[in-house]
N, C-alpha and C positions, 0 to 999 in steps of 0.2 A: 841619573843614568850615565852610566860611563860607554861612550864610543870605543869600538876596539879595530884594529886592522891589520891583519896580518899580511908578511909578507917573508917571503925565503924560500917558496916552495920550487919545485923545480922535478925533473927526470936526472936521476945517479945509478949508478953502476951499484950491484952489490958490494957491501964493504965500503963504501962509499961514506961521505958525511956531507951534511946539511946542515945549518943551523935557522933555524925560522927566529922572525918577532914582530911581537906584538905591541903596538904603537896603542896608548889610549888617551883620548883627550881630557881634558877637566884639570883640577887641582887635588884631587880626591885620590890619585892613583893607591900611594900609602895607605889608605880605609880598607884595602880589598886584598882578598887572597887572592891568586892570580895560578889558571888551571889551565892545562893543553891536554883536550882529548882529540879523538878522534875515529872517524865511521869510514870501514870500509865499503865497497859497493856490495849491497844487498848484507852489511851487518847491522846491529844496533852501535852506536855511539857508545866510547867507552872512551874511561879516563885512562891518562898515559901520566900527566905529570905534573904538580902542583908545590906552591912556594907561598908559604905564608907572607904576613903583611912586611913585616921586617926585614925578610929574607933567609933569618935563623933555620926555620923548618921545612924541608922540603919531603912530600910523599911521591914512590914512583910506584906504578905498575908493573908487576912482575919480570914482563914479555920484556920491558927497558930498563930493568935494573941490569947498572954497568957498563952502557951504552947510552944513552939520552941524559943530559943533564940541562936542568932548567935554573933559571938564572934572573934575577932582576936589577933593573937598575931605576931607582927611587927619584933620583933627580932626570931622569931624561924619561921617567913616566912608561917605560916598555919593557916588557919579558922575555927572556927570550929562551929558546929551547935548543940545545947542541945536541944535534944528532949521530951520531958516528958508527961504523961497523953497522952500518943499515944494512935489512935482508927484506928480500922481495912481500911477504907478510907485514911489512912497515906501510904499503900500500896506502894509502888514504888521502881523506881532506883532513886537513889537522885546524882544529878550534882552538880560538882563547876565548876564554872566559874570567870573567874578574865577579868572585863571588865571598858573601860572609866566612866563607872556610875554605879547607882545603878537599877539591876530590865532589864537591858540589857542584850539582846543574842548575841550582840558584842565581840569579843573575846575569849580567850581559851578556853576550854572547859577539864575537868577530864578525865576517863573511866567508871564511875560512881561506885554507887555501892549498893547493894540489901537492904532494910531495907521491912520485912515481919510481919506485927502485926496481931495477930490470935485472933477470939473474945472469 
């Protein structure tokens, strides 16, 4: 089991940027694809952005392509997610996850954490 902790979230302005990360413990971090979804209040949980093991391959979700880019760093074991030109539909608690692939609900899962964009 890999521990995950996110941290960055925060209240921004429209057009605004954030960048969140995700801290995980172990020695293991390289084994795992590493994914940032996220659930608005009263939606389902959906994927936003994920990076494979090495770092080479990255998938986004639509609504973030162009604007969110995710990021890892292999020796300091965290992921992180830049947010930029955030719009109030960015609303949510945003997850990591550290699972077999990219875009899977497979595995760990963070505590998440609040990102709030006001218009």
């Amino acid at each position: 089991q890999v521990q995950l902790v996110e941290s960055g979230g925060g209240l921004v302005q429209a057009g605004g940027s954030l960048r969140l990360s995700c801290a995980t413990s172990g020695r293991t971090f390289n084994n795992y694809a590493m994914n940032w979804f996220r659930q608005a209040p009263g939606k389902e949980r959906e994927f936003v952005a994920g990076i494979s093991r090495s770092g080479v391959s990255t998938l986004y979700a639509d609504s973030v392509k162009g604007r969110f880019t995710i990021s890892r760093d292999n020796a300091k074991n965290t992921v992180y997610l830049q947010m930029n030109t955030l719009k109030p539909e960015d609303t949510a608690v945003y997850y990591c996850n550290a699972s077999p692939s990219l875009a899977s609900t497979v595995g760990s899962w963070g505590q998440g954490t609040q990102v709030t964009v006001s218009s």
